[in-house]
C-alpha positions in Angstrom: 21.3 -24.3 7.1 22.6 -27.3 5.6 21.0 -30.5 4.0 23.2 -33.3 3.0 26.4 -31.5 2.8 25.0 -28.5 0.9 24.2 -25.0 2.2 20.5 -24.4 1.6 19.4 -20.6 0.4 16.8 -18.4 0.2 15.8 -20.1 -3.1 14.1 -22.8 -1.0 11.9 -20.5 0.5 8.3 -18.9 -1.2 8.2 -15.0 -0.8 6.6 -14.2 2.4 3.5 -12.2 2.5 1.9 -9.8 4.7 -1.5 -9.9 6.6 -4.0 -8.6 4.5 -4.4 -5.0 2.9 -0.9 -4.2 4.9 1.2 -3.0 2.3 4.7 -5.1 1.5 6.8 -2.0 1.9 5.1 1.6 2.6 7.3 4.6 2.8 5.6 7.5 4.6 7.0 11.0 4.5 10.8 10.9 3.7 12.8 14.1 3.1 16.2 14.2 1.9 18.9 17.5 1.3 21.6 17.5 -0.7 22.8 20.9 0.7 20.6 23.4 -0.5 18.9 21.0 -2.8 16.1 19.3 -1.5 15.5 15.8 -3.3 12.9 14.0 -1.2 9.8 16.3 0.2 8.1 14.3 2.3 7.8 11.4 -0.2 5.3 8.6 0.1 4.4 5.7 -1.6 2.7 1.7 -1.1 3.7 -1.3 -2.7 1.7 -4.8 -2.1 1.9 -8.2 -2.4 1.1 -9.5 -6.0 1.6 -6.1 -7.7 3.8 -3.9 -10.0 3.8 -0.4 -8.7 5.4 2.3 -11.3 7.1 5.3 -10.0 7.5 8.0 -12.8 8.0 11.8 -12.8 10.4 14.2 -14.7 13.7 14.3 -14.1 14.6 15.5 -10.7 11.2 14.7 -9.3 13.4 12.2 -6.5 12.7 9.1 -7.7 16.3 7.6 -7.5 16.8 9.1 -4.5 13.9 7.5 -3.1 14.9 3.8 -4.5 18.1 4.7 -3.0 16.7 4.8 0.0 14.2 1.9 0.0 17.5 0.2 -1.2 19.8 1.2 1.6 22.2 2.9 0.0 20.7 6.5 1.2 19.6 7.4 4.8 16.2 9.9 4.8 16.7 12.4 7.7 13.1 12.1 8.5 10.1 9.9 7.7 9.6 6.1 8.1 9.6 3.0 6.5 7.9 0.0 6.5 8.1 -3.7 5.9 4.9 -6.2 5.5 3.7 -3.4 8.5 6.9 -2.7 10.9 8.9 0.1 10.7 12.7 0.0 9.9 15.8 1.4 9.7 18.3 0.6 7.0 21.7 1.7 7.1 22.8 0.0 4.5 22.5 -2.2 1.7 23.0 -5.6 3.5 19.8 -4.5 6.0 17.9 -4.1 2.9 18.6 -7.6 1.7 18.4 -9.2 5.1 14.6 -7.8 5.1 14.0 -9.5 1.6 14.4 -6.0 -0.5 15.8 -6.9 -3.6 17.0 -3.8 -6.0 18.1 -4.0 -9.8 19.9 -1.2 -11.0 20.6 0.3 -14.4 24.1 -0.8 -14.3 22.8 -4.0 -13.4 25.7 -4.7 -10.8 26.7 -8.3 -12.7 30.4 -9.6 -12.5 31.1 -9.8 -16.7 33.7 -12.4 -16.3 31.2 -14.4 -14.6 28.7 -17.0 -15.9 25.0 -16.6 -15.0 24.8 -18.5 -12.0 28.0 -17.5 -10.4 26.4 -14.0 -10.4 23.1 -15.2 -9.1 25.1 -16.9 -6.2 27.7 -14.0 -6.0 28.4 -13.4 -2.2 25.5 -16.0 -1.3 27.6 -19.2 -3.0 26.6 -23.3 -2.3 29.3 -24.9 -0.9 30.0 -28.4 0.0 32.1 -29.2 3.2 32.5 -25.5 4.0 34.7 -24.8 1.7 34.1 -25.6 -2.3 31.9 -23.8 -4.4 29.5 -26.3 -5.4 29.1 -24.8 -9.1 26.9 -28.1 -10.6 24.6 -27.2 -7.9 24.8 -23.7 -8.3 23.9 -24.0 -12.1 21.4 -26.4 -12.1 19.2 -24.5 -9.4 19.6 -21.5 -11.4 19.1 -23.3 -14.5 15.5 -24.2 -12.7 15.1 -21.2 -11.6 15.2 -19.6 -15.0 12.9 -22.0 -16.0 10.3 -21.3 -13.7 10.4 -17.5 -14.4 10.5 -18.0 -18.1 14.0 -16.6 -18.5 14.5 -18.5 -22.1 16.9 -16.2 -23.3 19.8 -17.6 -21.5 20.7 -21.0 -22.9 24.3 -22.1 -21.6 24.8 -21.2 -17.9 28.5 -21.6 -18.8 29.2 -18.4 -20.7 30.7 -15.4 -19.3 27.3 -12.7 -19.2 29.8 -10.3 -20.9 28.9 -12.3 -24.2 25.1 -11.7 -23.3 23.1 -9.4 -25.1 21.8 -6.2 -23.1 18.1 -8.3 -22.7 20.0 -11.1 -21.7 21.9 -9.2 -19.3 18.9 -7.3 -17.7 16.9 -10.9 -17.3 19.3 -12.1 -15.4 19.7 -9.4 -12.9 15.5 -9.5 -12.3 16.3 -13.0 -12.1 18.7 -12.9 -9.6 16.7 -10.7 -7.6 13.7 -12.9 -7.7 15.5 -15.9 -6.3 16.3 -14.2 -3.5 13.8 -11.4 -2.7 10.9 -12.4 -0.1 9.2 -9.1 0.0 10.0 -6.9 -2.7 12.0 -6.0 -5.6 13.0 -2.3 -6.8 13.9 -2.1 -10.6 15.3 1.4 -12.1 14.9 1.9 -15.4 14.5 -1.8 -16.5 14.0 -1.5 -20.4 16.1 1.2 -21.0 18.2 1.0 -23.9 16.8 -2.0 -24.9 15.3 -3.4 -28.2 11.3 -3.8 -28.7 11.5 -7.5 -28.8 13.8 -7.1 -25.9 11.8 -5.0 -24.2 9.0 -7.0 -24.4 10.7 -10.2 -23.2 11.5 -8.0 -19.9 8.1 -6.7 -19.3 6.9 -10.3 -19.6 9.6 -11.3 -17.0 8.4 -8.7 -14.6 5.0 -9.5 -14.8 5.8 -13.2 -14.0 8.1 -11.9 -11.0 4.5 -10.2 -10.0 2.5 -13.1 -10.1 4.8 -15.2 -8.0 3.5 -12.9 -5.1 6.3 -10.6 -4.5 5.8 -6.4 -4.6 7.2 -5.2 -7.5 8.5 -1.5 -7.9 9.9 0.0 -10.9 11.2 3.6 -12.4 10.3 4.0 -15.8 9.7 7.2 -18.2 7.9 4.7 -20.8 4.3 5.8 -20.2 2.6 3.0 -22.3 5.2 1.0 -20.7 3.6 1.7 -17.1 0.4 1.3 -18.1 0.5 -2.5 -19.6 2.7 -3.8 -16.6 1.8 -1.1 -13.5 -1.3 -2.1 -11.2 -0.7 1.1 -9.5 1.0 4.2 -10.7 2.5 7.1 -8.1 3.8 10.0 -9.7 6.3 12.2 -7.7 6.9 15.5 -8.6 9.7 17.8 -7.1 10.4 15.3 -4.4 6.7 14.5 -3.4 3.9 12.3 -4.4 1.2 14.3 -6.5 -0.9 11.8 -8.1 -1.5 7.7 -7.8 -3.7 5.6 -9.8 -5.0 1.9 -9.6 -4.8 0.5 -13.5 -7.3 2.0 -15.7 -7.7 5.2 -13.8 -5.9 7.1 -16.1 -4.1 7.2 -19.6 -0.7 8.9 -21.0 -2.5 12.6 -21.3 -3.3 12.2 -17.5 -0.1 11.1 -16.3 1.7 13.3 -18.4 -1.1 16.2 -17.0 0.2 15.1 -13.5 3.9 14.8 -14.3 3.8 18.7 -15.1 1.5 19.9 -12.5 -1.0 20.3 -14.2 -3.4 17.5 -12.1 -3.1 16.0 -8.9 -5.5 13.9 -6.5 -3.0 13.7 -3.9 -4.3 15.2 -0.4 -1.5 16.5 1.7 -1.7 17.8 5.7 
């Protein structure tokens, strides 16, 4: 759409939100092979409206698998799942995006060479008369973006991200995502290898992400981590949920109890 001369985005819209208690994504029952190895074992897990949800477990438990999937990028070969309600079917990462799933990486995915706001707008650019990249525009809505969001720790929207610190670097990929996300957004890992002030900077970012009503899910192996941001916490365990947790139902010894197999409250048919 287009409004005097220049291509309106996604930015211009609020996130979209479900009918009540219907979770903003859902994923019910998804199993994955890798040849003999079996990543996803009927994996499940909720994510609504307004809320962080933390998915930890040990390494190999199938939690990048299942991002991977909620992203796109992998196809389950059963199981379903489900946006604001409907069922879906992504085969790729473009029908992720087109149903307002937004996913950060670890790599991050930003163009180095690039300022912030041409890798905001990468692939979804403002032009003006079909043809120009309107980069005035393109930096000052991502300038007020950042704004809103908190995201102080860019200050010139000229420089090339490769100059950015890693903090800086991570903030504006959340960023990115929650300019253009209407339902939910998938972070993996998004403080790793960061600094405590850093750290902290980003956790405060993806709490305000949160509050602007979108879903929020994030991988992390930070326990105290999880429990100052999460609102709920599902713990997988060789491909499966075992345990979930709405805050203040549990603390590091109980996770980490659950992470083992040592506890679980999940009921399985």
């Amino acid at each position: 759409m287009e409004e005097n001369g220049v291509t309106m985005t996604a930015l211009d819209a609020s996130p979209e939100a479900p009918p009540a208690g219907v979770p903003a994504l859902a994923v019910r029952s998804l199993t994955k092979s890798y040849g003999h190895v079996r990543a996803l074992r009927g994996a499940s897990f909720e994510a609504y409206a307004g809320e962080g949800t933390a998915l930890v477990g040990d390494n190999g438990a199938g939690k990048s698998t299942l991002i991977k999937c909620v992203a796109g990028v992998v196809q389950p070969e059963e199981g379903t799942i489900e946006v604001n309600g409907e069922p879906v079917t992504m085969t790729d990462p473009e029908q992720a995006t087109q149903l307002g799933i937004e996913t950060v990486y670890q790599d991050l995915a930003l163009a180095p060479d690039l300022d912030a706001a041409a890798n905001v707008f990468l692939g979804r650019e403002v032009r003006r008369l079909r043809i120009l990249h309107d980069q005035p525009e393109m930096r000052r809505r991502t300038a007020q973006s950042f704004k809103e969001l908190g995201v102080g720790m860019v200050q010139d929207m000229r420089v090339p991200v490769a100059s950015f610190s890693g903090g800086q670097r991570q903030s504006v990929a959340i960023a990115r995502a929650a300019m253009w996300a209407r339902h939910v957004i998938v972070m993996d890992e998004p403080t790793a290898a960061l600094g405590v002030i850093q750290t902290q900077k980003v956790l405060e970012l993806i709490t305000r992400v949160r509050d602007r009503g979108l879903a929020v899910v994030f991988v992390s192996h930070n326990l105290p981590q999880v429990m100052e941001v999460a609102d709920r916490i599902e713990v997988m365990r060789l491909g499966a949920r075992v345990a979930r947790f709405r805050r203040g139902e549990a603390d590091v010894e109980r996770l980490i109890g659950s992470i083992s197999g040592a506890f679980t409250n999940e009921v399985r048919a």
